[in-house]
C-alpha positions in Angstrom: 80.5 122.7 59.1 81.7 124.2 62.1 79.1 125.8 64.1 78.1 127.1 68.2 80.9 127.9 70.2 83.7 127.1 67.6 82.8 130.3 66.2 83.7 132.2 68.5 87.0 135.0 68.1 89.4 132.5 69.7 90.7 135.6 71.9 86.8 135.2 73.4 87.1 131.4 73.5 90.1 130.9 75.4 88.3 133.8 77.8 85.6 131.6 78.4 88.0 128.6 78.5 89.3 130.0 81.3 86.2 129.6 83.8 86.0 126.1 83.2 87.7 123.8 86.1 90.1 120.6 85.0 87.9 118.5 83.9 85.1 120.1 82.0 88.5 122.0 79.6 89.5 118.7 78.8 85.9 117.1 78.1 85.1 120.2 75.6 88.3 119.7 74.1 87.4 116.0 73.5 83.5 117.7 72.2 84.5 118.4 68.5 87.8 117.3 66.4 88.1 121.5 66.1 87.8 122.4 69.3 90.5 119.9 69.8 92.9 122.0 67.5 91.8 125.2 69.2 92.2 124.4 72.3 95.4 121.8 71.9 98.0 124.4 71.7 100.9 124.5 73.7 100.4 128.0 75.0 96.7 127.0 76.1 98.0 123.9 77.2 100.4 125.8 79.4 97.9 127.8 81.1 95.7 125.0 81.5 98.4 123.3 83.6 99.4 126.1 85.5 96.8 127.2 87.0 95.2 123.2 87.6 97.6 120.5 88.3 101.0 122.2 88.4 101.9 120.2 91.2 101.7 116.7 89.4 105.2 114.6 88.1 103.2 115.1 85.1 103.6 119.1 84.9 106.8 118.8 86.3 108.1 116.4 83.5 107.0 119.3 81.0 108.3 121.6 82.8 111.4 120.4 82.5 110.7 120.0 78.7 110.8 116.0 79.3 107.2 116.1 77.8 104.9 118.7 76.6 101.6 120.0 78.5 99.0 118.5 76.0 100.5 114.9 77.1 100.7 116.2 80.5 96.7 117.2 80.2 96.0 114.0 78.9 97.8 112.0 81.7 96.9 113.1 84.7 93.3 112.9 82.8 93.3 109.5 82.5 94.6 108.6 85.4 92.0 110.5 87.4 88.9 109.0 85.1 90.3 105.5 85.0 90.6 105.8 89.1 87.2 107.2 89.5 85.2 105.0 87.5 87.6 101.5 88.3 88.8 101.2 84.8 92.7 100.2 85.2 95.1 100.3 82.3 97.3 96.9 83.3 97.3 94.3 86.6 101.0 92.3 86.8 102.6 90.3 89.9 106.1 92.5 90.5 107.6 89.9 92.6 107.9 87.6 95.8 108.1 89.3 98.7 107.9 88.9 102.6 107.4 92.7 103.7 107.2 96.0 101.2 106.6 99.8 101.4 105.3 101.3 98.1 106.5 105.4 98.2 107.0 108.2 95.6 106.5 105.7 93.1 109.2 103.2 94.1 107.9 99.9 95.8 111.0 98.3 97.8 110.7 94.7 99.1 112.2 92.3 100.9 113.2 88.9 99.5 115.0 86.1 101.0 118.3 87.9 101.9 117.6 91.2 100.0 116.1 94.3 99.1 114.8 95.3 96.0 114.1 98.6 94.7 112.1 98.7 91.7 111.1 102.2 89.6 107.6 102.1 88.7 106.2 105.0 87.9 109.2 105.4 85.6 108.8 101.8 83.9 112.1 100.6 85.5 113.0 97.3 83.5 115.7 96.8 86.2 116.2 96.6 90.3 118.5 98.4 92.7 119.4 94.8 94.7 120.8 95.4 98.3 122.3 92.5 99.9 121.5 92.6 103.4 123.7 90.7 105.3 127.2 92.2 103.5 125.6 96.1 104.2 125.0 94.8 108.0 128.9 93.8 107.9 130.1 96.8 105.9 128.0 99.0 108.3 129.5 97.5 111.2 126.5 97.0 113.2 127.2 94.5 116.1 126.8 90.6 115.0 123.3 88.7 116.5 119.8 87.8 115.3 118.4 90.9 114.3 115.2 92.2 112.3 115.3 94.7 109.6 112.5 97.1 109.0 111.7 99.0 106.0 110.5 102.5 107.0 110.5 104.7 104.5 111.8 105.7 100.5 111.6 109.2 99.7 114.0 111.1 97.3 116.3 108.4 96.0 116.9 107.6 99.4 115.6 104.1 101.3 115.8 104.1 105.1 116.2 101.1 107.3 116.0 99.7 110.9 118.0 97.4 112.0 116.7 95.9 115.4 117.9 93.6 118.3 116.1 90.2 118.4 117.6 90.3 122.6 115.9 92.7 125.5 118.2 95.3 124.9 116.3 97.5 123.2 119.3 98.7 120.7 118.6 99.6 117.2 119.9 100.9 114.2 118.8 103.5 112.0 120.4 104.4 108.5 120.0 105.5 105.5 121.1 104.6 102.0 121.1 106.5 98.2 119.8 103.5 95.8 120.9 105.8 92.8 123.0 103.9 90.2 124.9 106.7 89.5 125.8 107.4 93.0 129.5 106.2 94.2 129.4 102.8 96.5 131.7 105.5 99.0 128.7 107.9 99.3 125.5 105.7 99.1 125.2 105.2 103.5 123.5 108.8 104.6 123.0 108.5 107.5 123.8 105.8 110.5 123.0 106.2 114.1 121.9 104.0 116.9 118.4 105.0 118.3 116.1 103.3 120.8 113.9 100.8 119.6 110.2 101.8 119.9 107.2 99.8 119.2 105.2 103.1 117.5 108.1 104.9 115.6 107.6 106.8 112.4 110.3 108.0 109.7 109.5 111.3 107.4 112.4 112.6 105.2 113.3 114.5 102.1 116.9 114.8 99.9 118.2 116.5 103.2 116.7 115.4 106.5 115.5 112.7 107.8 113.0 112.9 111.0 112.9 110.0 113.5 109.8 109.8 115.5 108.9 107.7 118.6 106.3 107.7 121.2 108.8 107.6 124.1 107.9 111.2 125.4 105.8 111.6 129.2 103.9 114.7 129.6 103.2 116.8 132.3 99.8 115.0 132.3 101.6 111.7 132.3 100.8 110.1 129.1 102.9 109.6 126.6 103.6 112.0 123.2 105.9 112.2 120.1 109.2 112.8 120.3 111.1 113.7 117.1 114.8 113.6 116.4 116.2 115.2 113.0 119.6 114.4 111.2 121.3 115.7 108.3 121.8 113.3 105.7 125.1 112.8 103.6 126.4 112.2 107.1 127.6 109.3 109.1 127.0 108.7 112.8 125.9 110.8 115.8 127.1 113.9 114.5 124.5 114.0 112.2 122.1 114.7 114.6 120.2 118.1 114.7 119.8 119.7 118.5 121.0 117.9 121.5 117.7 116.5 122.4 114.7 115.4 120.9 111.6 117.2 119.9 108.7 116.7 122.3 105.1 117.5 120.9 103.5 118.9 123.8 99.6 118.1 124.2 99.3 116.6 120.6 97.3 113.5 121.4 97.1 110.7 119.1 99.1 107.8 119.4 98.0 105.8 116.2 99.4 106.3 112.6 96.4 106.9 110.2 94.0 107.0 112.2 94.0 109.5 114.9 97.7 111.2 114.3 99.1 111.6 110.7 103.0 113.0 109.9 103.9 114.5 106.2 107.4 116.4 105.2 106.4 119.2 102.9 108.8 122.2 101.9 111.1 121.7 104.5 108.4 121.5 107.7 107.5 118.0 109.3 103.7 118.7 109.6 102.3 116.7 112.7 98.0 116.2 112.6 95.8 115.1 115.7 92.4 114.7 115.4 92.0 114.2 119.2 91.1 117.4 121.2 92.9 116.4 124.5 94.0 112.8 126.5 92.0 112.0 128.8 87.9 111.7 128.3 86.0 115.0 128.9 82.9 113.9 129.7 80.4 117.3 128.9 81.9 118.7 125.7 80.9 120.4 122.0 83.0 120.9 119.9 86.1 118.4 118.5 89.5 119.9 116.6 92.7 119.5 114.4 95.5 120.0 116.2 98.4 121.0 113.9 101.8 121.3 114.5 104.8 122.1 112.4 108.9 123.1 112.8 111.9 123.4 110.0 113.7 120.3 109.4 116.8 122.3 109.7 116.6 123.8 113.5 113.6 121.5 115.1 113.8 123.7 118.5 110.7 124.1 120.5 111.3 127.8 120.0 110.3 127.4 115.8 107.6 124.9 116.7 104.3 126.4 115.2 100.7 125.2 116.2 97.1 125.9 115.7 93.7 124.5 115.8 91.0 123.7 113.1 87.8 122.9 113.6 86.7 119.5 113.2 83.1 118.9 113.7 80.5 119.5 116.7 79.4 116.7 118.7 75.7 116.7 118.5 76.5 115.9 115.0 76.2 112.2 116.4 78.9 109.5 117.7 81.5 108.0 115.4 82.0 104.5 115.0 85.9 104.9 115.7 86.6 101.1 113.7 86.5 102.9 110.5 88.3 105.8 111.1 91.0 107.2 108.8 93.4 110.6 108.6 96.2 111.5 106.1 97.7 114.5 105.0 97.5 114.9 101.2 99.3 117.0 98.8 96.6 119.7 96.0 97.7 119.2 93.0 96.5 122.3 92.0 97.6 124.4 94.8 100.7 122.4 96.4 99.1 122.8 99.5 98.6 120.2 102.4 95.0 118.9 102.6 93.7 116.9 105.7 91.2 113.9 104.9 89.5 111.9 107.3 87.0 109.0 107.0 84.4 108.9 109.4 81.3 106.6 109.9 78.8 107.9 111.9 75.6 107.8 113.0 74.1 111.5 111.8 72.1 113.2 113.5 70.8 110.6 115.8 69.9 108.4 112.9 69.8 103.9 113.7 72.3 103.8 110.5 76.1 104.4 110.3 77.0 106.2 107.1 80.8 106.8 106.2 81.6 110.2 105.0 85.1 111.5 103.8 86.3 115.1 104.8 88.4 117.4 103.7 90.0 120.5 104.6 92.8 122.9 103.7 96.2 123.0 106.3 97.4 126.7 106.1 99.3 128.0 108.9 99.0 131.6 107.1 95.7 131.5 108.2 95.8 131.5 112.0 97.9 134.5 111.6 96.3 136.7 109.3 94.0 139.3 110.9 91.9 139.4 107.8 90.6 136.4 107.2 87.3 136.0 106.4 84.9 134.8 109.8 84.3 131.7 107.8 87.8 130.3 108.4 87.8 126.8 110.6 91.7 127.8 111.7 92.6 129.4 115.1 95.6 129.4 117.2 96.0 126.8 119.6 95.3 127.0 122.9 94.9 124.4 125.4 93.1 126.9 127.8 89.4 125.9 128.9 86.4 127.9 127.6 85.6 130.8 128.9 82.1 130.9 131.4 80.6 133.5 129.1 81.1 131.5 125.5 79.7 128.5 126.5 76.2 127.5 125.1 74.2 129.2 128.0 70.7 127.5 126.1 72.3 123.8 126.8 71.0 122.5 130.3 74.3 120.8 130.2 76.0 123.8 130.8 75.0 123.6 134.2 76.8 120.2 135.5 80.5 121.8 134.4 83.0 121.3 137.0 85.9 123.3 138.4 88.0 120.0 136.8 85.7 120.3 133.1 87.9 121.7 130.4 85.2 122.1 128.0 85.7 122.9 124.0 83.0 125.0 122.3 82.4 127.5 119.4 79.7 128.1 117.1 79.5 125.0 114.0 81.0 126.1 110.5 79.5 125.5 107.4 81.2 123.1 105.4 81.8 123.7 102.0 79.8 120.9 99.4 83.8 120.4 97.9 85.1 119.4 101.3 82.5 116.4 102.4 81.8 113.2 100.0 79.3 110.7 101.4 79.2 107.1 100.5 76.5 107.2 99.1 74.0 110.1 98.2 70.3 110.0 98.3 68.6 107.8 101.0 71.4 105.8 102.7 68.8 103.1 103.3 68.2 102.7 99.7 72.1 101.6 99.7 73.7 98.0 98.9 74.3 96.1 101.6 77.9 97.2 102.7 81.3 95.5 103.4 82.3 94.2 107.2 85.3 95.8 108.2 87.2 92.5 108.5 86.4 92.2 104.6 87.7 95.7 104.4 91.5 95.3 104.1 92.6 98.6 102.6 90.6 102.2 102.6 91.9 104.9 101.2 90.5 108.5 99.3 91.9 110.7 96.6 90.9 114.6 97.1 92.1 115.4 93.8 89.8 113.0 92.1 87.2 112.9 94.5 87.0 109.0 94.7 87.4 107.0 97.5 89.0 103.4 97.2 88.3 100.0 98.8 90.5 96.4 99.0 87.5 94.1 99.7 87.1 90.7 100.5 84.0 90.0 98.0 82.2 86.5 99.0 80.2 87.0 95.7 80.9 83.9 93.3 83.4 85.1 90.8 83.6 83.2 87.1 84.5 80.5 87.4 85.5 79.6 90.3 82.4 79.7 92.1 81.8 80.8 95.8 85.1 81.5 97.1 86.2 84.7 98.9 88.4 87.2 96.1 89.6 90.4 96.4 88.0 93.3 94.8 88.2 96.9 94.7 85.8 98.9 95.4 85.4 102.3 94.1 82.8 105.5 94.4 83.7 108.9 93.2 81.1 112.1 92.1 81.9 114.8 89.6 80.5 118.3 89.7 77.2 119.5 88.4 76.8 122.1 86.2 75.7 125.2 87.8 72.9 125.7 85.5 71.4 122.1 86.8 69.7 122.8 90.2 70.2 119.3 91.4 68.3 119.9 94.4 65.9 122.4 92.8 67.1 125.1 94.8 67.1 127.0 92.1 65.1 127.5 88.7 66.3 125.4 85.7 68.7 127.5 83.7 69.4 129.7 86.5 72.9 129.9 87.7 72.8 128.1 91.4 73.4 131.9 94.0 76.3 130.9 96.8 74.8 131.3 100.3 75.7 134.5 102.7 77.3 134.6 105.6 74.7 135.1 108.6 77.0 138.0 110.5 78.6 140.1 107.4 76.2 138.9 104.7 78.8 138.2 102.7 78.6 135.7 99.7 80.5 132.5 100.6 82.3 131.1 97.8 81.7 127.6 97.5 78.3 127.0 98.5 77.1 126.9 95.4 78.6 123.9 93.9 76.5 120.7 93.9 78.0 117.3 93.0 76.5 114.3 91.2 77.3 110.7 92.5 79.1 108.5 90.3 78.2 105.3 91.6 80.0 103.0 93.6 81.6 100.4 90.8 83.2 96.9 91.9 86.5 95.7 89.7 86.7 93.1 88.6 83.9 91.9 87.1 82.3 89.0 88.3 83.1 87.2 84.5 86.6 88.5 84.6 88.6 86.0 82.5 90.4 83.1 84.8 94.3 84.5 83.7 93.1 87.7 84.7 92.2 86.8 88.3 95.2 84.5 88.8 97.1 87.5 89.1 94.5 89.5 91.5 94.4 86.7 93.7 97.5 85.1 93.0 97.9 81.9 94.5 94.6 81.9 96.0 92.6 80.6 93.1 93.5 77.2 93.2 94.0 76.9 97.3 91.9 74.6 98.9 91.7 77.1 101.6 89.4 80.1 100.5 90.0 82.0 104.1 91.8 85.7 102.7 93.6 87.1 106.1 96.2 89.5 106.5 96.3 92.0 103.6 99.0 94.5 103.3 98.2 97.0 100.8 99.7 101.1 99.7 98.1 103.2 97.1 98.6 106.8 95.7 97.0 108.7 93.0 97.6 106.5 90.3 98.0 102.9 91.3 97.9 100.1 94.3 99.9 97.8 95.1 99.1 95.1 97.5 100.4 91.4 98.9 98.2 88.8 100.7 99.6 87.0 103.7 101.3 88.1 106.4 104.7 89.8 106.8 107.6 87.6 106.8 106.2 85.4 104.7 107.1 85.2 100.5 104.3 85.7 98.3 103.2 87.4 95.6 103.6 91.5 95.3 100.5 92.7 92.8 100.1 95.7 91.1 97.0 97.4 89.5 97.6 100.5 87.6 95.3 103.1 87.1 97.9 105.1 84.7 98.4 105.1 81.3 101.7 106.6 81.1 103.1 103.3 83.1 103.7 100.2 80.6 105.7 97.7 82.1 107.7 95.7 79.5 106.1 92.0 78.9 102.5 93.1 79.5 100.2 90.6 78.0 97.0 91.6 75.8 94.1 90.3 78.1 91.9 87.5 75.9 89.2 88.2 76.0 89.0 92.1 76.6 87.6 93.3 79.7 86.6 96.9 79.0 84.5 98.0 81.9 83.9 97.9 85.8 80.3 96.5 87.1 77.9 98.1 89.3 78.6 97.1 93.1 74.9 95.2 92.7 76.0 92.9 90.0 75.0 89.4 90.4 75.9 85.7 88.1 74.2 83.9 86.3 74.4 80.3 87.4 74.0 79.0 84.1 77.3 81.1 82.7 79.3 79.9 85.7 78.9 76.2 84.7 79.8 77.3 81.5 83.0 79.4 82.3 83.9 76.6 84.3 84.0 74.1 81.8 86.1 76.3 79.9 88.3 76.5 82.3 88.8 73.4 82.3 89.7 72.5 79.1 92.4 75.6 78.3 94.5 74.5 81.5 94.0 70.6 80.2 95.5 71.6 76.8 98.0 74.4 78.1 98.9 73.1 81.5 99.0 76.1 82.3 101.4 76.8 85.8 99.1 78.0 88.8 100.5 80.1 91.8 101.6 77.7 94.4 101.7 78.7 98.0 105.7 79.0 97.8 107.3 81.0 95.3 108.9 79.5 92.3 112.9 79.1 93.1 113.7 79.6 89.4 112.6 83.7 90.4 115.2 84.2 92.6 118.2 82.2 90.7 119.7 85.8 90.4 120.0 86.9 93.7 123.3 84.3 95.2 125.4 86.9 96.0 129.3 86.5 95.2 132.1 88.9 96.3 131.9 91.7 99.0 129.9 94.5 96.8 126.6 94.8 99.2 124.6 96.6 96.0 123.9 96.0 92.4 121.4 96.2 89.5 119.1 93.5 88.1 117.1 92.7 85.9 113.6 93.8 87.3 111.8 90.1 88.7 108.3 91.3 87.1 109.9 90.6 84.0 111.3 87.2 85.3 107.9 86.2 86.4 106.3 87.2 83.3 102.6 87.6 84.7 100.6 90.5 83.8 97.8 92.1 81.3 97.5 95.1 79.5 93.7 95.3 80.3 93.0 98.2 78.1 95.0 101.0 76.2 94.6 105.1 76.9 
């Protein structure tokens, strides 16, 4: 019999509903089979995705009435648990590849003479195949060794750089529409020679493209961005926007993802620096963002916006630079921008480095609002020194400022619980031992999900192979307490948790409140994963007589990663590990025997079921002679790709199918 809050008027439940955030409306839903009928209507359904991940492919699809908003609910769901707690749906080899960029769910690699474009986000069962020597010739880019650089696919659109092997310096840069549909007259965008750079960066959208290098001297003398915009659906120079590039002016940064960070959004390239100025200033307190942004469609130095956020105070102790990581992200539940950076640091003076991921909202609204709240880290930028009269006048290091000093310095903010995820809570010295970055080949953190992810190099012996070096990932996340649960026992039992005021207005700071609880940090795959399942992992690894794991490329986004060991320019194996279960590639094998769960990162083997594993091992490739990875791909892949006649594009059939090697680990 139906009883608690089922009861309820439903006009009062769907009230109540709508307090709850994301995660706790779908968990109540899931709480009783009537609930599941109240709350499962469309019109709920509608609301719920509105207002909490309207900007996911998943509310867009039933938006457009391509699905409906309970599936969408249940989606993006899934694919936020199974990422949080390392549960994926499938693992599969997509193909042999020598280089790869994995982009708005489209991976595009490069094989033998080729380039593949393969749909997976949409289950593509077939490949956009771009011949690369015939589009060289129908492009009519001058003859000679050359090297071709995948940059970026955004929008239906793949672009490419063409470089001189010689000292010239000349380069090509163009841009091509892989849509079937599209006519074989319209499919070049964009072609235009640039100057070859070795730190360039490519940002676009379905109608600009912005060409970044850092080629640009200061007034200081060091070198900065400079950004050049076209107009794509056009061909050569006159494509370009302006006569001249864009120069950033004092943004300092000159390494992608880790101290500078570029991201097209609505129409604006945004450009992020989380270095306060060039050169070393030796007495200083208090570190920033630097933001910039301009319109794609007039990028003049009269439109370029900038401002400041803050970043952190120094005294909050010296960061260990190695580990260091800064992306833009998209909200899905706002559409906003979101800075996150990794830091490891040693806090507050302690022996230990801890790594801590932060977050915070990009907003150029804010700078320029006269009302916002005091709390706000965002100011307009200014490259002016302090004044004498707001420095710290109770630090004795006040007194060895210079005429030269160019100090940085206001109050510290108080960081919102939402916007900072340690490693690990508690007592860090409590913690596992941790991973060496050299056996740290990806990092990478989901805001929306609040888990951090980790490509490691595990030498833990894995079933049943015994003590060899595999990858792993690595995955903590934390969910929210409820606000009746003090947690900390700040607060009675029972008794909603108060936010804290702000010190100057006494104001009630939203935010402050919230408490999280730690998930766990969870290794995948288990250590007694079966054999056919980490084939494809560590594809042609397993049976290598050499265990050594070097170079690692590796992209991931919100619902999957996809990775290749080995160094570029050399074929191997492209893997895939899917944290969706909306994505079913065709072919997917039932894993035998089930694996149904990740493993805590302290797990250890039993010796005993090793030698057992082993033996079993054994005897299934004995009786199946079963084919193992070699360290060349298999020629019979790429039987498809000998190219007759003078077409330069085509569609396959998709090579993950070919190769036929992959697992459904578990169903949504």
């Amino acid at each position: 019999m139906p009883s608690g809050i089922v009861l309820l008027p439903l006009e009062l439940l769907l009230n109540v509903v709508s307090y709850l955030n994301f995660e706790d409306f779908v968990n109540l839903s899931n709480a009783q089979r009537e609930l599941a009928s109240l709350l499962g209507g469309e019109s709920t359904c509608h609301k719920v995705v509105k207002k909490h991940i309207l900007h996911t492919k998943e509310a867009v699809l039933a938006l457009q009435q391509q699905s409906n908003y309970r599936t969408a609910i249940r989606r993006v769901f899934g694919r936020r648990e199974a990422f949080a707690k390392a549960l994926p749906y499938s693992a599969s080899v997509l193909g042999y590849g020598s280089t790869f960029i994995y982009q708005d769910g489209f991976l595009c690699y490069s094989t033998l003479d080729t380039i593949r474009v393969l749909d997976i986000h949409g289950q593509g069962e077939s490949e956009h195949v771009i011949h690369v020597p015939s589009l060289i010739n129908y492009l009519g880019i001058p003859c000679g060794p050359y090297s071709l650089e995948l940059l970026q696919y955004q929008c239906g659109t793949l672009a490419l750089l063409s470089s001189s092997d010689g000292t010239s310096g000349e380069a090509w840069l163009f841009a091509v529409d892989v849509g079937v549909s599209t006519p074989s007259t319209e499919r070049v965008k964009l072609l235009v020679s640039v100057a070859a750079s070795s730190k360039t960066f490519v940002r676009q959208d379905s109608h600009y493209l912005c060409y970044g290098t850092h080629t640009g001297i200061g007034s200081h003398g060091h070198h900065e961005w400079e950004v050049l915009c076209y107009k794509l659906n056009s061909r050569g120079v006159h494509a370009e926007i302006g006569h001249k590039p864009l120069q950033l002016k004092d943004l300092a940064g000159s390494d992608l993802g880790v101290t500078v960070a570029f991201r097209v959004r609505k129409g604006y390239l945004y450009a992020l620096s989380n270095q306060t100025t060039f050169d070393i200033e030796e007495v200083d307190w208090t570190s920033y963002y630097h933001c910039y942004r301009f319109p794609l469609n007039d990028p003049r130095i009269e439109n370029l916006e900038k401002m400041r956020i803050w970043r952190r105070q120094h005294r909050e102790g010296p960061i260990n630079d190695s580990w260091t990581d800064l992306a833009l992200h998209v909200d899905e539940c706002t559409g906003n921008l979101l800075i996150v950076e990794s830091r490891r640091e040693w806090q507050n003076g302690q022996s230990t480095q801890w790594r801590t991921y932060y977050t915070q909202p990009l907003a150029f609204s804010t700078c320029q609002n006269p009302d916002a709240p005091s709390s706000s880290f965002a100011t307009a930028a200014s490259n002016e020194p302090v004044l004498a009269q707001s420095l710290p006048f109770d630090d004795p290091l006040v007194r060895t400022l210079g005429e030269d000093s160019k100090p940085n310095w206001e109050p510290g903010h108080k960081r919102l619980p939402k916007y900072y995820h340690p490693e690990y809570s508690g007592d860090p010295n409590l913690a596992p031992p941790r991973f060496l970055l050299p056996k740290t080949k990806y990092r990478t953190y989901d805001p929306n999900c609040s888990a951090f992810l980790d490509l490691v190099v595990d030498e833990q012996a894995l079933l049943p192979y015994g003590r060899h070096p595999h990858l792993r990932l690595r995955i903590g996340s934390r969910q929210l307490r409820s606000p009746l649960d003090p947690g900390d026992k700040s607060s009675p039992n029972g008794v909603l948790r108060q936010p804290d005021k702000d010190q100057d207005t006494d104001v009630p700071i939203d935010g402050t409140e919230d408490r999280f609880i730690d998930r766990g940090v969870c290794m995948w795959p288990p250590l007694d994963a079966p054999a056919d399942l980490l084939d494809v992992i560590n594809p042609g690894h397993q049976q290598s007589s050499n265990s050594y794991i070097g170079e690692v490329h590796a992209v991931a986004d919100e619902r999957s990663i996809v990775y290749k060991i080995g160094s570029s320019g050399i074929e191997k194996p492209i893997t895939l590990i899917n944290f969706d279960p909306g994505i079913r590639l065709r072919g997917l094998r039932k894993l035998d025997p089930p694996l149904t769960h990740g493993r805590a990162e302290t797990e250890t083997v039993d010796e005993g079921m090793r030698e057992v594993a082993l033996e079993t091992l054994r005897e299934k490739r004995a009786k199946e002679k079963a084919r193992a990875y070699a360290e060349e791909p298999d020629e019979r892949v790429f039987a498809s790709v000998e190219w007759t006649g003078d077409s330069w594009f085509r569609e396959e059939k998709a090579m993950y199918i070919v190769i036929n090697k992959g697992f459904q680990i578990r169903r949504s």
